[in-house]
N, C-alpha and C positions, 0 to 999 in steps of 0.2 A: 118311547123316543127320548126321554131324559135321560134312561140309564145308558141308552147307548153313547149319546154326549156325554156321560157321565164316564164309562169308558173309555173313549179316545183319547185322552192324553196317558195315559197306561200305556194306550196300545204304540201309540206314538213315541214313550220314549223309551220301550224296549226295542221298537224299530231302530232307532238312533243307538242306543247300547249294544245292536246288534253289529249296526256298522263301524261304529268306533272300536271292535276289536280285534287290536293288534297283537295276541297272542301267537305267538310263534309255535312249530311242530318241535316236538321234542328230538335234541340231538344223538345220534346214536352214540353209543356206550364206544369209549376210547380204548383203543387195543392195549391190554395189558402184556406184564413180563414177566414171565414164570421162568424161572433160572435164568438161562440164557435165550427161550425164544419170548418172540412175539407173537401173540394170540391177538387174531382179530376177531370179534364177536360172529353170528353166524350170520350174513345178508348185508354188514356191513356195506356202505357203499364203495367204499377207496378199493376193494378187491376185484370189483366190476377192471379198475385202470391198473391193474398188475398184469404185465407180459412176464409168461410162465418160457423159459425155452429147457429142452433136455439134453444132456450133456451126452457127446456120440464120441467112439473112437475114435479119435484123431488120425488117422492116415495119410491123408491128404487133407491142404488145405489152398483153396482160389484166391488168388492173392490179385490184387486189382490197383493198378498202376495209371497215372492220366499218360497222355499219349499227346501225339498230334501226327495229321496226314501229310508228308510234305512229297516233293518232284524226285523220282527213283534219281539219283544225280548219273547212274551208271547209264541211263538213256536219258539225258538231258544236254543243253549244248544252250548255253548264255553267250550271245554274241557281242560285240564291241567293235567299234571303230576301228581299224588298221594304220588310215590316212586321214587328214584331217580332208574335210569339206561341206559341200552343202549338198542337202538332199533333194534332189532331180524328180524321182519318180519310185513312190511306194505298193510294190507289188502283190506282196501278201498281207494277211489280218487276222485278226484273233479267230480260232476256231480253224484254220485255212491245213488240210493236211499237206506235207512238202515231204522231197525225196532228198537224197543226198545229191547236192548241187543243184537244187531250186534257189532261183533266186529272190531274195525277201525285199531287196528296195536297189537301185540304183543311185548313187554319189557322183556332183561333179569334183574332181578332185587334183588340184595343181599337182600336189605333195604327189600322188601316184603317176601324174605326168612325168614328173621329175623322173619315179625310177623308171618310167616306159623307156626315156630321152638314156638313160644310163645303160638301158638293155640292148636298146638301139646302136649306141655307142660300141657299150662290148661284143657285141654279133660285128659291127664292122672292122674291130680293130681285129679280131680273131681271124677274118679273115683276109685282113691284108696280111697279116701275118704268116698266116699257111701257104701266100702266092710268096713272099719273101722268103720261106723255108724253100720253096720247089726251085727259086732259081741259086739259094746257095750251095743244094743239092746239086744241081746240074753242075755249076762250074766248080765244087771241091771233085768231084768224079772227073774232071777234066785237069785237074790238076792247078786250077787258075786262082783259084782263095784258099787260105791256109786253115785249118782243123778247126782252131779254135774261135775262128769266124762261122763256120759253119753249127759250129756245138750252141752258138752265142745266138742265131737264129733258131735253132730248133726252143732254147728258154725263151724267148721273145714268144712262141708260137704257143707254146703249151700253155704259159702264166696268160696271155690273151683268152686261150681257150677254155680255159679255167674260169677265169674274172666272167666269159661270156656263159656259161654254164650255171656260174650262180647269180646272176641278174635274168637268165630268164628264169630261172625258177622260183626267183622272187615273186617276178610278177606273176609269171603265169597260177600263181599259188592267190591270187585274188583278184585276177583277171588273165583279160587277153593282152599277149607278148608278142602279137603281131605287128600293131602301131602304137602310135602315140597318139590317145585322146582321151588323156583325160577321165575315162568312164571308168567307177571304182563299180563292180557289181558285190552286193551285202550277199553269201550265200549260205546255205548250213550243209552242216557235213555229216548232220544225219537225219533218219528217216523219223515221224513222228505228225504232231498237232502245234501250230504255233498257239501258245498258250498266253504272252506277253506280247505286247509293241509297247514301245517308248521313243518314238519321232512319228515328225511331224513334215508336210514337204515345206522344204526350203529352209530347214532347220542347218543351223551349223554345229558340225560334230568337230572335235578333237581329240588324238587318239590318250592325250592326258588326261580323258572325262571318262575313264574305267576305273576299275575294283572295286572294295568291299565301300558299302552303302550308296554307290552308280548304281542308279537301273543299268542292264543291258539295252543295245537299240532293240533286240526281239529276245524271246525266250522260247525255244523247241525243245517238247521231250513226247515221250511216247506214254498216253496217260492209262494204258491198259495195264502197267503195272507199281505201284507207290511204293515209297517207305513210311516205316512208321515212325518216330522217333518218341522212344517210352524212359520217362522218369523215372528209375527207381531207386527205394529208398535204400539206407546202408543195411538197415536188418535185412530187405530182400534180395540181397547183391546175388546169393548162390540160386535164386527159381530160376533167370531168363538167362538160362543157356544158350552157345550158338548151336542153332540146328534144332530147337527145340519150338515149338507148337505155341499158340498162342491166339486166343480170340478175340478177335476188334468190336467192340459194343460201341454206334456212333448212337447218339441219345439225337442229333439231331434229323434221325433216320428213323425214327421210333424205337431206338436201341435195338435198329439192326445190326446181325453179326456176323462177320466175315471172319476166315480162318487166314491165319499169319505164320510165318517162321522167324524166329530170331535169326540175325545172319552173322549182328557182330555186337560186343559189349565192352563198354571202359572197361581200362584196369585204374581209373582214379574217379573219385570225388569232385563232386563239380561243389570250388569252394563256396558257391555265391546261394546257390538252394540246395546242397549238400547231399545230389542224388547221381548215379551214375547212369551214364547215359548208355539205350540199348536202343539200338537199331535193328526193324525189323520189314519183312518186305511182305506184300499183299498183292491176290492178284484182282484187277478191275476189269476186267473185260465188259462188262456193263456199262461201266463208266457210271456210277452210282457214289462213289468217294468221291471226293475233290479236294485238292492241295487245301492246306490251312482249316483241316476241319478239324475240329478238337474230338477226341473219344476216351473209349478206359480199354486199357490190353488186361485180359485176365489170364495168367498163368497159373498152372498148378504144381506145387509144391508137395514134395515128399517129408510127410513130418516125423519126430520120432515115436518114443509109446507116451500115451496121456491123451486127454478127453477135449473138444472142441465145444465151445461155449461162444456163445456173439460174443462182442467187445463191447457191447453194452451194458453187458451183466459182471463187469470186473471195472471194480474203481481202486483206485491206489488210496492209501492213507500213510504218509510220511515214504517209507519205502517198500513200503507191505501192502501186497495185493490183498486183495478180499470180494467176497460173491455173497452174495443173500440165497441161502438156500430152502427151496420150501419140503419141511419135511413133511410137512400134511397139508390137507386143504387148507386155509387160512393160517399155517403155525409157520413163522420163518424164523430162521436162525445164522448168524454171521459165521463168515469160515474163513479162516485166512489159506489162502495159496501159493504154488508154486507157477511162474509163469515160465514157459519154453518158449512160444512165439506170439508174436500181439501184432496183426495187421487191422486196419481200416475195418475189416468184417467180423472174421472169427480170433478166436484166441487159444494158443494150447495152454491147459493148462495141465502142467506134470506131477502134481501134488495134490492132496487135497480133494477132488476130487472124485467120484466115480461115472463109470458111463452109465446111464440112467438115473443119473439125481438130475433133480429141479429145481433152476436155477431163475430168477428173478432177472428179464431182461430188457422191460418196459418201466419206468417211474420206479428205478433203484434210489432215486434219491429220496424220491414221497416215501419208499418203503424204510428209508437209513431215518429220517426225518421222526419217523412215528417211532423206531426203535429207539433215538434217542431221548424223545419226549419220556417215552417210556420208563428208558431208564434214570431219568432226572426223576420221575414221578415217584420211582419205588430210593429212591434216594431220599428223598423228601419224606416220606412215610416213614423210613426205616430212621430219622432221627429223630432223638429224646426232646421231649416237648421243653421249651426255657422255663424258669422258675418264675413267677410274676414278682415287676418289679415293685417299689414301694409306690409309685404314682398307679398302680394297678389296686395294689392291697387297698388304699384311699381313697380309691372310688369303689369299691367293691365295699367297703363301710357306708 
């Protein structure tokens, strides 16, 4: 029993010296520079975080542009005010389908009384005039009024007829030319989905409360077919042809994709984000798109001879491109390039490369980072050790 008391604190403070140790795993061996590549040891960890991708002929290349869905304008019809007044009675509503000549709201409206009161006007002067024409006719064939009284009544009849001709086709062009009351009827003049309203009943409209940043009072278009309107940049001015193919990817669809046509493309530079503008049309019959949804158009492009590489694996240095090339398992080596085209995804490059090398397309930076370590390292090594100074020789005595 003594010796074992005798024991415990031994045993005790290897236990303690057990847990007070803060030794660390030894670090793996740092990738050296043999000429011009880098070697990394064999199992190293940082080789686990290198994306490897292979260099393919370039032929084509998917060139991916942002987009947005807007209202096909070719079947759309934004309406406005005519006459000024106040809203009566609102007939249709968001969602509501209408034909050409449905009526979307009713207006009480003085301003259209006016020209009903002027249509009214010219129908009766038109036709006192025609009964004035028939009796200067009767009595110049009698001989009793002279030629140019008569000629003087036929221009009194015509310019009446005239004046009444284009006041009823005023009104009748936003209502009825029958009486005078006042009732403006709001209608659309084509077929479709009322997609906007903007009044309210009893609201006062004036017909100076239109154009650019006015709502309309409603907005009709037909949503079974969209446009797209696609950004693109000046390097891909020559992919989005009119008349050419194009795939709508909505990410808020789950990067569902619908197929598109280009229809029409600037011929300028838009100065303010420096891209030109392509217009393209989609069909909805689903009705699965909706105005204002953002997406990516992907076109494909004709590229010329030379290898396609991500744009990940090509970083610039002053004005010289360059790729990390792996030419064996862990052995990478820098190459300078020629570049043809450089989009968002892939990159040609026309120089420099071959199809089937392997290129570094994941932590090109971790892998430039270690190369440069590297080469400070064998920099460092390769110069001549300094001569000890006299406060070295002095304590070395």
């Amino acid at each position: 029993m003594k010796q074992a008391f005798r024991f415990a604190p031994v045993i005790l403070a290897a236990f303690i010296a057990a847990c007070h140790d803060t030794r660390q795993p030894a670090e793996p061996a740092a990738p050296i520079l043999q000429g011009q590549q880098l070697r990394f040891p064999p199992g190293h960890p940082q080789l686990a975080q290198i994306g490897i991708a292979v260099a393919v002929p370039g032929k084509t290349a998917t060139i991916e542009m942002p987009a947005r869905v807007v209202w096909n304008e070719e079947r759309t019809q934004r309406i406005y005010p005519a006459f000024a007044g106040r809203v009566s009675r609102i007939v249709a509503d968001i969602g509501q389908p209408v034909h050409p000549g449905s009526v979307l709201a009713m207006l009480a409206s003085p301003d259209f009384g006016v020209a009903q009161a002027d249509t009214a006007k010219a129908q009766v002067d038109a036709s006192l005039t025609q009964r004035t024409l028939r009796r200067q006719r009767e009595l110049f064939d009698a001989g009793i009024v002279a030629r140019k009284d008569f000629e003087a009544a036929e221009a009194d009849a015509a310019r009446a007829q005239t004046e009444a001709q284009r006041a009823t086709a005023r009104t009748r062009m936003y209502g009825s030319a029958a009486d005078v009351n006042q009732s403006l009827a709001i209608t659309t003049g084509i077929a479709g989905i009322v997609v906007e309203r903007n009044l309210t009943p009893g609201q006062e409209l004036r017909p100076d409360q239109s154009g650019p940043g006015v709502p309309p009072l409603f907005v009709v278009s037909d949503p079974t077919s969209l446009w797209v309107q696609i950004d693109a940049r000046e390097g891909e001015a020559p992919a989005p042809r009119r008349g050419s193919k194009f795939e709508l990817v909505v990410p808020s669809l789950g990067n569902e994709r619908f197929e598109g046509r280009i229809t029409a493309a600037a011929d300028f530079i838009d100065p303010a984000t420096r891209t030109i503008k392509v217009r393209g049309i989609v069909d909805n019959k689903d009705r699965k798109l909706k105005a204002e949804m953002l997406a990516n158009a992907r076109v494909e492009r004709m590229l010329g001879s030379g290898v396609l590489v991500p744009s990940s694996s090509v970083s610039l240095r002053g004005d010289q491109h360059w790729v990390m090339v792996q030419v064996q398992p862990g052995v990478f080596e820098p190459r300078d390039v020629e570049v043809g085209y450089q989009g968002p995804r892939d990159v040609l490059v026309t120089k420099g490369l071959e199809a089937g090398d392997s290129v570094v397309s994941d932590n090109l930076l971790l892998v430039a980072r270690q190369y440069r370590l590297a080469l400070d390292a064998a920099a460092q090594s390769a110069r001549p050790a300094s001569s000890p100074s006299l406060g070295q020789k002095a304590a070395a005595r």
